[in-house]
Structure formats: structure tokens, C-alpha cells
N, C-alpha and C positions, 0 to 999 in steps of 0.2 A: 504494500500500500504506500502510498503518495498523500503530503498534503499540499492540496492549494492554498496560499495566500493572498488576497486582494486587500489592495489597500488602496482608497480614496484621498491622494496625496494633497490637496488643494486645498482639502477640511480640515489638516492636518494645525492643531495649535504649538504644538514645535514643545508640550509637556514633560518627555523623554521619558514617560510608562512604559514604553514600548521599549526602549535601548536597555532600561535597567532591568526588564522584563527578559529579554533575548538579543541581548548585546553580539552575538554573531552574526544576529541577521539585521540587525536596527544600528542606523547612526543618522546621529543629528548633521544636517547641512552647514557646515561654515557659510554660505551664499543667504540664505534665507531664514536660516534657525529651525526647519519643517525633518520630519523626519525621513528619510533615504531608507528605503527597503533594499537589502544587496541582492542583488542577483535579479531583482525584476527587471520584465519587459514592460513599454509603457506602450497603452494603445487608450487615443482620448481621455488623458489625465488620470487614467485607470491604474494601476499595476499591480503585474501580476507575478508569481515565479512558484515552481512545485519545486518542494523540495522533501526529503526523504522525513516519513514518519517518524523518526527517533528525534524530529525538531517540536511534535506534537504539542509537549507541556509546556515551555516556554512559551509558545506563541500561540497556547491560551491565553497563559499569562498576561501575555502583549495584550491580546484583544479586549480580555476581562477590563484590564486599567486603561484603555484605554477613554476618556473621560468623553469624547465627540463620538465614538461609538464607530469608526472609519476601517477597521481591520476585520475581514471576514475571513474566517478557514473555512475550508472544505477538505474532505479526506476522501481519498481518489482510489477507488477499487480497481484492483487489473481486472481487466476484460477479456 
């Protein structure tokens, strides 16, 4: 299994729940103060990136604290 992570980058308050939460995959932007998901792709201000299930608690974590409500998981069944 795979999880998805989307995250609504624009709504982002630049709080950093999210980096203290899963600091591998979160970092706050030098440029704007908003937070930078690693490894996503961006398609109309969306982004997204699958990455392996053993990232799963953490970035509950991330999503739970996050205060504007902007990070959604999904967990990706093979097919």
C-alpha cells in the first residue's frame, strides 16, 4: 500500500504543524513563510506526491494539527 498526500498550498498559514509533525516531508519556505511538501507535483495550486505507507503516522499527525484543515491522505490499494 501507498499513501496519497494532497495538500492545498495557497490556504497554507505558514503554522509549521505540519514540519514539527513530519519534518521529512514538511518544510517551511524561506520565499513566503507557507509550507513546501517534498517531493510533490503541482497541478493548479494542488499538490500532490505518494509516498510509501510507513510515512502513514506522521502525516496524520501533519493533517490532525493542521489548524486550516489543507492536508488530505489517502491510502492507495494495489490493484
Amino acid at each position: 500500500m501507498k499513501l496519497q498526500i494532497i495538500f492545498h498550498r495557497a490556504k497554507c498559514i505558514g503554522c509549521n504543524a505540519c514540519v514539527e509533525a513530519a519534518p521529512e516531508r514538511w518544510r517551511i519556505s524561506r520565499k513566503d513563510g507557507k509550507s513546501n511538501l517534498i517531493g510533490a507535483k503541482e497541478k493548479k495550486g494542488i499538490y500532490q506526491v505518494v509516498v510509501s505507507i510507513d510515512e502513514q503516522e506522521e502525516n496524520i499527525k501533519a493533517s490532525s494539527n493542521c489548524p486550516v484543515r489543507i492536508i488530505k491522505l489517502n491510502v492507495l490499494k494495489k490493484k
